[in-house]
N, C-alpha and C positions, 0 to 999 in steps of 0.2 A: 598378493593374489587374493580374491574373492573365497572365501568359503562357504560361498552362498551356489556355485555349480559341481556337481558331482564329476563333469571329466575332469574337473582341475588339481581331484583328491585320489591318492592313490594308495594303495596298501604300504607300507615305508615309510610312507612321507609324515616329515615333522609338523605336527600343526598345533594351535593353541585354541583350544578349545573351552566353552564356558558350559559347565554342568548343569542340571536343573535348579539342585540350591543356590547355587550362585548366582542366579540369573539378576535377583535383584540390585548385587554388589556389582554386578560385571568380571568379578575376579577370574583372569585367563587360569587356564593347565595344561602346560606344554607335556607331548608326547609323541609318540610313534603311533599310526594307524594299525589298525591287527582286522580289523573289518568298518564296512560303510553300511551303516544302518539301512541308511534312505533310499529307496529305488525311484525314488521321480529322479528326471536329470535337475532339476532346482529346484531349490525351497528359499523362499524369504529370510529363513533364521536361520540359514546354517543347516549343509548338509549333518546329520546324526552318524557319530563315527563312533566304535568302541577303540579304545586304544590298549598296546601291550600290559599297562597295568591294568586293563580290566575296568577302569573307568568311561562314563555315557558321556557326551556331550556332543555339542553345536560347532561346527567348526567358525572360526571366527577370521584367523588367521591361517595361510599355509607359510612353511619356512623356505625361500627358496635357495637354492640348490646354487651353491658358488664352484 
């Protein structure tokens, strides 16, 4: 799934996310959502989620749900 629309991200949900530093390497960081930064319903690069450890980033991936 897209992590470029925000109904697609939901508080819970597992998603892989690219940080500001990171943007160069592209290096993912999987986590749990704890809030959704971004209020447009989409953005180009990735909805801005903060995740339970407290880390920023771009959602890139969502994990889905088997």
């Amino acid at each position: 799934m897209e992590g470029t629309e925000r109904a697609n991200i939901k508080r819970g949900s597992r998603v892989s996310i690219v940080m500001k530093e990171d943007q160069r390497s592209g290096k993912l960081t999987e986590g749990i959502v704890k809030d959704i930064l971004t209020s447009s319903p989409v953005h180009p690069h990735g909805i801005k989620v903060r995740l339970e450890s407290g880390q920023v980033g771009r959602v890139k991936k969502i994990a889905v749900a088997r």
